[in-house]
C-alpha positions as MATLAB code, in Angstrom:
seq = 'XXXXXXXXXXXXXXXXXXXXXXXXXXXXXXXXXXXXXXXXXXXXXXXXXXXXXXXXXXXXXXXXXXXXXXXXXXXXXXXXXXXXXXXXXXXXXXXXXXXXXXXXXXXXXXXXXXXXXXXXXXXXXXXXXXXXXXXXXXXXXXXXXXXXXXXXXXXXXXXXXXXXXXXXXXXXXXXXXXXXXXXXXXXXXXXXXXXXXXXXXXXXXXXXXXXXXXXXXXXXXXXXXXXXXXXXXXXXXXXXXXXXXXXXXXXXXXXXXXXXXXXXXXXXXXXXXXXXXXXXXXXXXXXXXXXXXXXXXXXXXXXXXXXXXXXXXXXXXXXXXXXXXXXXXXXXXXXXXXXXXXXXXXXXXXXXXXXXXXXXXXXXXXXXXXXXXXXXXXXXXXXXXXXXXXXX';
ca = [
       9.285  -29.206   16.505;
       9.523  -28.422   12.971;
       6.429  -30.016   12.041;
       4.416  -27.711   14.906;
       5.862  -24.769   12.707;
       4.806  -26.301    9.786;
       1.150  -26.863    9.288;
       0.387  -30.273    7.520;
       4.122  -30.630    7.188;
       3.635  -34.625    5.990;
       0.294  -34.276    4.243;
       0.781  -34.743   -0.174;
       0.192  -31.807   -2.691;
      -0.724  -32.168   -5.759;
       2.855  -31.320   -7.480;
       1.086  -29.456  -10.485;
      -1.453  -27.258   -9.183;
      -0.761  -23.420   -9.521;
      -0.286  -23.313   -5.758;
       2.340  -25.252   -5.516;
       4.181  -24.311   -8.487;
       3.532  -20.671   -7.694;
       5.396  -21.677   -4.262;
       8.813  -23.515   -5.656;
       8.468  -20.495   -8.242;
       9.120  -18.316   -4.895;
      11.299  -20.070   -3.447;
      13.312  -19.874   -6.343;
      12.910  -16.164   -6.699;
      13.997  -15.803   -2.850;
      17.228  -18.237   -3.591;
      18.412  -16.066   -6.607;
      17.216  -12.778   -4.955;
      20.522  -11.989   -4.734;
      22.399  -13.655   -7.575;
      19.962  -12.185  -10.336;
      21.061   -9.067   -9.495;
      24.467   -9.026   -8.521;
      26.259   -6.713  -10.933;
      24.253   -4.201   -8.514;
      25.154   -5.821   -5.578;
      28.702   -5.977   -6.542;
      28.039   -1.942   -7.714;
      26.841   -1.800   -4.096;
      30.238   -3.523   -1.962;
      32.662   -1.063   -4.311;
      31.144    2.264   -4.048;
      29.163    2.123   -0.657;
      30.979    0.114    1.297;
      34.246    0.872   -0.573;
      35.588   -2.535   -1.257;
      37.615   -3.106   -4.263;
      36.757   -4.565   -7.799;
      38.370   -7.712   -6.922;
      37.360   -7.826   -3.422;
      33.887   -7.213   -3.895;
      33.759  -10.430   -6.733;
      35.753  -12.706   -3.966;
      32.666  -11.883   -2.036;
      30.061  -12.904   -4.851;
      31.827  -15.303   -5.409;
      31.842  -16.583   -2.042;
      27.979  -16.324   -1.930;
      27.819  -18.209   -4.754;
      29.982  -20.789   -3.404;
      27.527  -21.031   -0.224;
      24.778  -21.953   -2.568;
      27.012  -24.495   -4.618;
      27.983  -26.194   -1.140;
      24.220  -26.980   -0.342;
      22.805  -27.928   -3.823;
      26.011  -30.530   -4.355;
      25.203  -31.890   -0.599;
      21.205  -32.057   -1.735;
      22.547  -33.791   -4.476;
      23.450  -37.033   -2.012;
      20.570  -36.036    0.939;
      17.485  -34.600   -0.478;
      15.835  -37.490   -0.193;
      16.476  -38.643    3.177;
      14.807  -35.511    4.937;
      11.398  -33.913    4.435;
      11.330  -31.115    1.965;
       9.209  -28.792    3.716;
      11.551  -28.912    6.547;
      14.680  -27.993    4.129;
      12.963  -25.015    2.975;
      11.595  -24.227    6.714;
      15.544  -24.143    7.994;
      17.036  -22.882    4.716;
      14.854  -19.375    5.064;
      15.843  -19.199    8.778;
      19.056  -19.406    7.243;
      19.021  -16.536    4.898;
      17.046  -14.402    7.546;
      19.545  -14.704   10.002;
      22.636  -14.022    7.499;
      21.224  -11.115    5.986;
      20.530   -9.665    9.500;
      24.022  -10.495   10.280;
      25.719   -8.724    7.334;
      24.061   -5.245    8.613;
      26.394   -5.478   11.322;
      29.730   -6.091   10.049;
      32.082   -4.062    7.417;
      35.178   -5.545    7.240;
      35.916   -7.540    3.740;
      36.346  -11.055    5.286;
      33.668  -10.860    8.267;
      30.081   -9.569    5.381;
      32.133  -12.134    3.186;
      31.293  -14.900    5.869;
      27.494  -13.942    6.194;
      27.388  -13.874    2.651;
      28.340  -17.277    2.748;
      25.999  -18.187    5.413;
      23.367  -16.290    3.468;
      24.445  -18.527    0.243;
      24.185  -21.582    2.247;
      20.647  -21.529    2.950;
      19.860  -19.849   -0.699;
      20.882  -23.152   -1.946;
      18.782  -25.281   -0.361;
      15.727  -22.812   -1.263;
      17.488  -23.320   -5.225;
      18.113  -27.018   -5.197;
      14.391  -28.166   -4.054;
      12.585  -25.365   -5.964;
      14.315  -26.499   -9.403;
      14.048  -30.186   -8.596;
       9.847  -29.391   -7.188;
       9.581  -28.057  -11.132;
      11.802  -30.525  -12.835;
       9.560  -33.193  -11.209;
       6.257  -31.694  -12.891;
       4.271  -33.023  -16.002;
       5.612  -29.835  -18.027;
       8.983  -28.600  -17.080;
       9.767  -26.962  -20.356;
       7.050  -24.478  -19.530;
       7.437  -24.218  -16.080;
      10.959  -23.613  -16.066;
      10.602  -20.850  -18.219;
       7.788  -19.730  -15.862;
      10.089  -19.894  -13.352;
      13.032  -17.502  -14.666;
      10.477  -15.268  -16.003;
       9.428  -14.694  -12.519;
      13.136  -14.249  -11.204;
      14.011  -11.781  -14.055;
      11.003  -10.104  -13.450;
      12.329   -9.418   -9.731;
      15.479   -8.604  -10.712;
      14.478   -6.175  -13.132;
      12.310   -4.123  -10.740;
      15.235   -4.432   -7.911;
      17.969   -3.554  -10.844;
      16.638   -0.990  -11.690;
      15.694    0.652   -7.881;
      19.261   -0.284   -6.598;
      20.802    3.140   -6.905;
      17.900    5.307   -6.147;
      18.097    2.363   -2.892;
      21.472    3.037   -2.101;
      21.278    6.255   -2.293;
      18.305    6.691    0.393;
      18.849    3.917    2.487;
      22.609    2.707    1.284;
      23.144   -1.338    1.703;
      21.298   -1.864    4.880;
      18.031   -1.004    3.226;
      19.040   -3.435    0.721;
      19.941   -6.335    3.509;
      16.876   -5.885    5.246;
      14.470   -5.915    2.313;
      16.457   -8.931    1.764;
      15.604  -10.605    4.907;
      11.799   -9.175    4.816;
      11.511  -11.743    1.254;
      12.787  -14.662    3.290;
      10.443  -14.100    5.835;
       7.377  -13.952    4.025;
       8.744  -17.099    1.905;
       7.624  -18.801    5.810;
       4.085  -18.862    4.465;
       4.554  -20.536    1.705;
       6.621  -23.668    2.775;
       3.395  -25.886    3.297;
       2.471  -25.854    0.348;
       4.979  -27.586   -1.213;
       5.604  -31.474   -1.376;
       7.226  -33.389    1.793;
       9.812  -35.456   -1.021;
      10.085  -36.267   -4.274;
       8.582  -39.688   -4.376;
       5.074  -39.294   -4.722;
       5.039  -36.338   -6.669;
       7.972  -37.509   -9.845;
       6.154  -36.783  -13.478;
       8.344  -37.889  -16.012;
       8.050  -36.061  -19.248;
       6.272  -37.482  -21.987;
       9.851  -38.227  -24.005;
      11.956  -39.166  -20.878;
      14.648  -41.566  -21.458;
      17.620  -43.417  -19.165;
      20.264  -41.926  -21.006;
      24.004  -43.832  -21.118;
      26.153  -41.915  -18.353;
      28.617  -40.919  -20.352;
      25.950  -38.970  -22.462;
      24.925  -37.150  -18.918;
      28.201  -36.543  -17.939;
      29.318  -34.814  -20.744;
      25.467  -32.795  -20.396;
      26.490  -31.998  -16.460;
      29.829  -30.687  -17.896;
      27.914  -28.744  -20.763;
      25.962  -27.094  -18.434;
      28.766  -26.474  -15.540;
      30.842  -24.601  -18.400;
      27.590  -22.620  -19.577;
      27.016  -21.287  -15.652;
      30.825  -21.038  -15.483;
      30.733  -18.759  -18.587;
      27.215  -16.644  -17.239;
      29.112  -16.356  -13.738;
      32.782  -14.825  -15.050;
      30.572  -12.189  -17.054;
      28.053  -11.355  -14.827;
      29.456  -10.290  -11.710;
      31.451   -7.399  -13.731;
      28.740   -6.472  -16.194;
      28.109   -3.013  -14.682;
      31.633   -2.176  -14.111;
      32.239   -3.305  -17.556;
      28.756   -0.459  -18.690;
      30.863    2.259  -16.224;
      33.931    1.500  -18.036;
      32.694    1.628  -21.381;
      31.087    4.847  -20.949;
      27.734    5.144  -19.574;
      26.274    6.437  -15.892;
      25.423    4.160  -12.736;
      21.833    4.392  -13.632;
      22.013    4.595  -17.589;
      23.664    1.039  -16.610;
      20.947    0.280  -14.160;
      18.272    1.045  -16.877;
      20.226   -0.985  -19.364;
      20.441   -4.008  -17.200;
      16.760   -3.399  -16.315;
      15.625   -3.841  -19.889;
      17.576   -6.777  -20.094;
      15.952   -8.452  -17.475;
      12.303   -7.532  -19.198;
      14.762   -8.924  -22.479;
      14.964  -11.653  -20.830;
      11.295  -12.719  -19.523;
      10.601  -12.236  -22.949;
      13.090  -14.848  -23.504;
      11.260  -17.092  -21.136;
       8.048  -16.714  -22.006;
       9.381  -17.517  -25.965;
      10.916  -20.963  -24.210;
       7.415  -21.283  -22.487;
       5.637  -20.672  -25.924;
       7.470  -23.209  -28.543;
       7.937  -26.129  -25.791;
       9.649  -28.783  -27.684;
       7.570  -28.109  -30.623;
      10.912  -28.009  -32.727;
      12.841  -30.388  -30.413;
      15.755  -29.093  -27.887;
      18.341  -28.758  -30.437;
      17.371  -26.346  -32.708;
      16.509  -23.489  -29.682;
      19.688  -24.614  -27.713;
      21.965  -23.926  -30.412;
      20.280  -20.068  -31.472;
      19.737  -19.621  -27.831;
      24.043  -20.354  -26.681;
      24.674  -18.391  -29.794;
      22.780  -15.282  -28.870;
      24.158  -15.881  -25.778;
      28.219  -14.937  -26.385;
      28.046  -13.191  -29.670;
      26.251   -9.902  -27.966;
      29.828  -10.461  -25.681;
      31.847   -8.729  -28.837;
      30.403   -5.704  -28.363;
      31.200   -5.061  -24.989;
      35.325   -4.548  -25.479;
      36.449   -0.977  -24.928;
      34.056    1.899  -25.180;
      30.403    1.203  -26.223;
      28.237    3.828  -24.676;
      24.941    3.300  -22.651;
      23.362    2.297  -25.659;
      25.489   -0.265  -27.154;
      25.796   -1.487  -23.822;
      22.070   -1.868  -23.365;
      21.584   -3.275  -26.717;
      24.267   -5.816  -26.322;
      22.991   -6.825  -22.737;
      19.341   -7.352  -23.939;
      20.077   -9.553  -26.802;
      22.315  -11.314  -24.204;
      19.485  -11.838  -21.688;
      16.927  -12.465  -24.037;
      19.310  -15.574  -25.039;
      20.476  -16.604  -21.728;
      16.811  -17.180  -20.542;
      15.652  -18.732  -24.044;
      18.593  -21.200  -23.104;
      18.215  -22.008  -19.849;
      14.998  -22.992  -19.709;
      15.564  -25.856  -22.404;
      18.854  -26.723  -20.544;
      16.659  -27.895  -17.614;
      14.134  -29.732  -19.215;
      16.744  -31.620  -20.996;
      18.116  -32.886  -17.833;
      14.711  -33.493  -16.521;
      14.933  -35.626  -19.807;
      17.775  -37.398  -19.729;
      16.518  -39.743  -16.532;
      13.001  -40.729  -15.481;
      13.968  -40.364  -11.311;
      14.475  -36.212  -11.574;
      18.046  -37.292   -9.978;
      19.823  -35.385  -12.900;
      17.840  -32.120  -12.956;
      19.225  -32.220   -9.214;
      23.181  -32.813   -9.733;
      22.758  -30.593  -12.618;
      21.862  -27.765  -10.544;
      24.662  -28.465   -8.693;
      26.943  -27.879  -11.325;
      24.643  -24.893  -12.294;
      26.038  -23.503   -9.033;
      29.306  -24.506   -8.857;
      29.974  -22.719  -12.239;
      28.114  -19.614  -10.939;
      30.455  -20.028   -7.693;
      33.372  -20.314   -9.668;
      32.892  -17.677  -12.070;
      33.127  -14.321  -10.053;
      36.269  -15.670   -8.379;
      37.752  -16.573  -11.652;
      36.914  -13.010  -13.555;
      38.580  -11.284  -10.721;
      41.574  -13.423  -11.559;
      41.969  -12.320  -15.010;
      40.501   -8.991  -15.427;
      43.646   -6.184  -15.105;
      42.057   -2.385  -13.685;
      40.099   -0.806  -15.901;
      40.241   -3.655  -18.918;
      37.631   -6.291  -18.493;
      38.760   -7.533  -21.948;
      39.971  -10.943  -20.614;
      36.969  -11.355  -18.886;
      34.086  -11.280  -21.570;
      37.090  -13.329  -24.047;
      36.576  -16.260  -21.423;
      33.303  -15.687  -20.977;
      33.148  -16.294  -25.269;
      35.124  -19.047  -25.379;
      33.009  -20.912  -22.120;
      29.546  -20.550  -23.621;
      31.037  -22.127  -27.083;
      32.275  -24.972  -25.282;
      29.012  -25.719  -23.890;
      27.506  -25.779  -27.089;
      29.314  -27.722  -28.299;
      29.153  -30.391  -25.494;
      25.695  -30.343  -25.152;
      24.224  -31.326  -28.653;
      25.860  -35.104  -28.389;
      23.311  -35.842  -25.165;
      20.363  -33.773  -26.449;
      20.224  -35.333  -29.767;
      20.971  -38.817  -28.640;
      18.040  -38.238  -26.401;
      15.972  -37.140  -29.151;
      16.863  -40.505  -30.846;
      15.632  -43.174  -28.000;
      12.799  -41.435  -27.728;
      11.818  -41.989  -31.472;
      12.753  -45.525  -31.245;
      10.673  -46.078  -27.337;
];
């Protein structure tokens, strides 16, 4: 049936033309649609549908949990079905469990479509990140990638409350569902499995497994870190002294902080090695964090929030490639985006676990002390990379 709805649904693609990378690059944008702007989203479940601070993170959190579920089971079964087909299914998914939330307003009933919603998100994230970790130059197109997802959630950021306020969250649900939908269109273009289409980069390497465990741990505790910070990061604006939309505009420009962040990753490649950018880029990443305590006004706040973004997507675009680096089958890129997840799962749930009302203080210390550990773990695997590649 499936391959009636989808034309050509067996026939190859070329992995690297624009098409198809332009496609995963979609998909990807339509599995974080939500995600890359939740601060807003969490804005959206406290004031408009009057949930509470922690209430309204249990629910991100959830979400993000739905997504984490599906990229750790893609982990074991991507390869056993045909891509195209796990795209097909996971839009229906999201289509179907954004409708859904339009009709319910209890807590725990939009928290269960939210799930639902996350479960097919992370089937659209898993195979969109492994489609680009599998191409001939993953550095670049992984910053391609989240330059194209900031660039979305700028433009949504920075609409939300004017949204809200003419069409409250429904308008936002079903603009949700309208992206999935026209993701349909795309889903043939994009390879069947993994098989035929695996590029290993140029300085690929079978790492030792201790050396990728401790990078699958580097990166869980990075997302971990990203996800206890982010879900709060307008309430901690509000808090610290600036309007809904002086916040909005500050988190806008931090998303267009951030592209530029990408497109930096896109620009140096590995031309000075993964080290080097890894290390500035975790850096920049938690020190903007220490001006966020107490009262900062809109344009501390914005400042510290750009320099943050800016980092975060410098960072994360060299994170990936370095998995795609650390095995020649793409198999890590893939459990490494499950750990992506599970830290981005885990992180709302735990903020709203140590953040007391009105003092997110605890919250952006562990969010500090999380992206330092990662730095920390991940030089070890990226520099003994570095070194079997010199000596191959």
């Amino acid at each position: 049936m499936l391959n009636t709805l989808i034309p050509g649904s067996d026939e190859a693609v070329d992995s690297n033309s624009s098409i198809t990378i332009s496609s995963a690059i979609f998909m990807s944008v339509i599995g974080a649609d939500v995600f890359i702007v939740q601060p807003g989203f969490v804005l959206g479940m406290v004031q408009y549908m009057g949930f509470d601070e922690k209430v309204a993170a249990d629910i991100a959190s959830v979400e993000m949990w739905g997504i984490a579920i599906t990229t750790v089971i893609m982990t074991f079964f991507a390869q056993r079905f045909n891509w195209r087909h796990v795209f097909f299914i996971s839009l229906l998914i999201t289509i179907l469990g954004n409708i859904a939330s339009l009709f319910v307003d209890a807590p725990l009933l939009f928290g269960i479509t939210r799930f639902i919603v996350g479960f097919g998100a992370g089937g659209l994230v898993s195979l969109s990140f492994t489609v680009v970790g599998l191409t001939a130059k993953p550095d670049r197109n992984f910053a391609y990638l989240i330059m194209w997802v900031l660039f979305y959630g700028a433009i949504v950021m920075m609409a939300m409350p004017t949204a809200y306020q003419l069409v409250g969250m429904s308008g936002v649900l079903v603009f949700l569902a309208l992206l999935s939908a026209i993701g349909l269109y795309f889903v043939h273009f994009l390879p069947a499995s993994g098989e035929e289409h695996a590029q290993a980069e140029e300085d690929a390497v079978n790492l030792p497994d201790n050396y990728k465990y401790i990078a699958i741990l580097a990166m869980f505790l990075y997302f971990l870190g990203h996800g206890v910070v982010w879900a709060y990061l307008f309430l901690i604006g509000i808090i610290g002294g600036g309007s809904e939309q002086e916040i909005a505009n500050g988190l806008t420009l931090s998303q267009f902080g951030g592209i530029v962040g990408a497109i930096t990753a896109a620009m140096i490649g590995i031309k000075y090695g993964r080290s080097l950018p890894l290390s500035i880029g975790i850096l920049g990443t938690f020190i903007p964090f220490f001006w966020l305590f107490g009262s900062m006004g809109a344009l501390v706040y914005t400042i510290a929030v750009c320099v943050y973004n800016y980092s975060w997507n410098l960072t994360h675009p060299f994170l990936l490639a370095a998995m795609a680096s650390f095995d020649r089958s793409g198999r890590v890129v893939t459990i490494a985006v499950a750990a992506q997840m599970l830290g981005l799962a885990n992180g709302p749930w735990i903020a709203a676990r140590v953040f007391t009302e009105g003092d997110f203080s605890n919250v952006i210390w562990l969010g500090i002390m999380l992206f330092s550990a990662s730095l920390l773990l991940i030089l070890p695997p990226v520099l003994k990379q570095r070194s079997l590649a010199q000596k191959s």
